[in-house]
C-alpha positions as CSV (number, residue, x, y, z in Angstrom):
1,X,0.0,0.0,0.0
2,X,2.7,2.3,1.0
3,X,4.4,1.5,-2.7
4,X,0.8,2.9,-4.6
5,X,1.0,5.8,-2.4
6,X,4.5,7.1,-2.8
7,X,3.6,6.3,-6.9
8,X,0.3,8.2,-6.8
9,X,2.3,11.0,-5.1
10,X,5.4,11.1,-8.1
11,X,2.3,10.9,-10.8
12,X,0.6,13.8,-9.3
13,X,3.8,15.6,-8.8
14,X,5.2,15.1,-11.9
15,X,2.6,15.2,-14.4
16,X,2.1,18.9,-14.7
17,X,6.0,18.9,-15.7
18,X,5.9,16.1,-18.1
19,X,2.6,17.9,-20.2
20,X,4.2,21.3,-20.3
21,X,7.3,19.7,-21.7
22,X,5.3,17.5,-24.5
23,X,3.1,20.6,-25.6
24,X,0.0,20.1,-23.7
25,X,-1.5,23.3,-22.3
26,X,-1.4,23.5,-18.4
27,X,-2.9,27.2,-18.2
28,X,-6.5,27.3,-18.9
29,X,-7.2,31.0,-21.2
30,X,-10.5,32.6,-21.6
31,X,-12.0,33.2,-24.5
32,X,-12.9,37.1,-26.1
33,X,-13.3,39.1,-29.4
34,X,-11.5,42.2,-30.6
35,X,-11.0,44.3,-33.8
36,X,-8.1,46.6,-35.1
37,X,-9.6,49.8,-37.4
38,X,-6.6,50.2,-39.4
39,X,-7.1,53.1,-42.2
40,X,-11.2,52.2,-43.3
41,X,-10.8,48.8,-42.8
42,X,-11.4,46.3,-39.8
43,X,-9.9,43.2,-38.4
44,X,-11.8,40.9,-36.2
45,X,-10.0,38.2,-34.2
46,X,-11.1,35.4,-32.1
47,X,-8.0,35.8,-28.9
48,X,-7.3,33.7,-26.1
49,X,-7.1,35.8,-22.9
50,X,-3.9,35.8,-20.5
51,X,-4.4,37.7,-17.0
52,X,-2.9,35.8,-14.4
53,X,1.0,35.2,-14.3
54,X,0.9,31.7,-15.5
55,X,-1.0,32.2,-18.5
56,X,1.3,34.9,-19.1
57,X,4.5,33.1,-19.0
58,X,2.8,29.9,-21.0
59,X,1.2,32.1,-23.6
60,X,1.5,30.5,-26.9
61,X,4.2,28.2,-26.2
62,X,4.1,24.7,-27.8
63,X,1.8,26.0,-30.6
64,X,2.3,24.4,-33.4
65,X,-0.8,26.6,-35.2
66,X,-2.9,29.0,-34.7
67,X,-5.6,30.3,-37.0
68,X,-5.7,32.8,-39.3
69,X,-7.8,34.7,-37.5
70,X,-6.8,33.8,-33.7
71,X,-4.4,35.3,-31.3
72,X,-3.6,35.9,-27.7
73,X,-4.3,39.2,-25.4
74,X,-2.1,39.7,-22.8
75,X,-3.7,42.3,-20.0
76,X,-1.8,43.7,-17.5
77,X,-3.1,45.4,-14.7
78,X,-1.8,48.7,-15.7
79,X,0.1,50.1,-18.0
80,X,3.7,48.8,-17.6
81,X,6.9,48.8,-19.9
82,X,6.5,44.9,-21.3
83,X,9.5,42.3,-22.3
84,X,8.4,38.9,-23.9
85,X,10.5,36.2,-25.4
86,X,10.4,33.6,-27.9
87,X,11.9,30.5,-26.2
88,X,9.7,27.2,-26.5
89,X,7.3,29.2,-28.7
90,X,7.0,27.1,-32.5
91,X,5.5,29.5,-34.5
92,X,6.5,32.8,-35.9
93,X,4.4,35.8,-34.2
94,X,3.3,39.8,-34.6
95,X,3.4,40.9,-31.0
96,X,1.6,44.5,-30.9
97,X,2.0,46.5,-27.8
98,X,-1.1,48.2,-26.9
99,X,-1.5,51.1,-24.9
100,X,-4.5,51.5,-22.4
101,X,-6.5,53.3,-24.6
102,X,-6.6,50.6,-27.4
103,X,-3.8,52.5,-29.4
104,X,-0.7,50.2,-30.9
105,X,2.2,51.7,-29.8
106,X,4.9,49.1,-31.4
107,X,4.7,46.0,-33.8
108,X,7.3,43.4,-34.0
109,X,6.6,41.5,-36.6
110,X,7.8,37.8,-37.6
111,X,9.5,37.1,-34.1
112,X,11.7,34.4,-34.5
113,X,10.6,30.8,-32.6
114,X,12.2,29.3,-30.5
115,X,14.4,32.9,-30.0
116,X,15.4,34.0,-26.2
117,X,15.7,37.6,-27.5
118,X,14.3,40.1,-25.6
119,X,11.4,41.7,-27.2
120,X,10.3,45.1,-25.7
121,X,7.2,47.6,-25.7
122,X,9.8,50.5,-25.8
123,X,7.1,52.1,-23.6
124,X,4.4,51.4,-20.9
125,X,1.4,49.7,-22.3
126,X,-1.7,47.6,-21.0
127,X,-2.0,44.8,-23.5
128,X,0.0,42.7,-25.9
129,X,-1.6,40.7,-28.7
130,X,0.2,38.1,-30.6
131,X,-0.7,37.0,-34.0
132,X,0.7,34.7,-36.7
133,X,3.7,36.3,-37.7
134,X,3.1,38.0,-40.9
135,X,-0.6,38.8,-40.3
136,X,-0.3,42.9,-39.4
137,X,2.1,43.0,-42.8
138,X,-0.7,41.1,-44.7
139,X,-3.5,43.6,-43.5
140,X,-1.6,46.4,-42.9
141,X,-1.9,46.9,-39.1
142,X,0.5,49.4,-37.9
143,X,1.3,51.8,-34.7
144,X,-1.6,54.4,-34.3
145,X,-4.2,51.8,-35.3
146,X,-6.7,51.1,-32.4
147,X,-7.9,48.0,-31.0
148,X,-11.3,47.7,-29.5
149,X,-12.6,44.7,-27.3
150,X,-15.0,44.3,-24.3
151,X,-11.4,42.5,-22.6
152,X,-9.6,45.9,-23.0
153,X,-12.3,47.7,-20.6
154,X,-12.3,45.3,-17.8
């Protein structure tokens, strides 16, 4: 009996390591909408949310795809100069900072996988969302554009 025990223990123990190093998610994310206006037109996207610490520093790692039209918003509980990273991430991604009032402040576009370079806000902002890399090229999102969601007024 003692044997099962001490096993049961090591499972439990040592599972939540084992699945984050295969891939599978650990951190649960919420689910929201938002839109970029960029010039006349507008971008909808379907975004995982990350608010607690964990989901921040799980993010998209072990993705190997994401949908066109998917992404993750990273809220912070106020605005903050930001640093995010690459490492363990599979995909390329467009990280725009966003500043508490829904303005993009920076876009760094195609971040490289896998890559433990630092990648900065240059500035204090409230939100970061990350795309496929490529995607604010491809519809032309830039800094000044404005996101909008019910998850940026919470």
């Amino acid at each position: 009996m003692r044997r099962i025990l001490t096993l049961l223990v090591v499972v439990v123990v040592a599972l939540p390591a084992l699945a984050q190093q295969r891939g599978d998610t650990i951190a649960k994310f919420g689910a929201g909408k938002l839109t970029i206006a960029s010039g006349s037109a507008k971008h909808d996207f379907n975004v995982e949310i990350a608010r607690s610490q964990d989901q921040h520093r799980q993010g998209l790692m072990w993705r190997t795809k994401l949908a066109p039209d998917a992404g993750m918003l990273f809220i912070y509980e106020s605005e903050q100069p930001v640093s995010m990273w690459m490492s363990n991430t599979l995909i390329p991604l467009d990280m725009l900072f966003i500043a508490g009032d829904g303005r993009i402040v920076r876009v760094a576009e195609r971040t490289v996988p896998r890559s433990e370079e630092i990648i900065s806000s240059g500035r204090p902002v409230m939100f970061v969302l990350e795309l496929n890399g490529g995607t604010a090229a491809r519809l032309g999102i830039k800094p000044g554009d404005r996101a909008s969601s019910t998850e940026l007024r919470k």
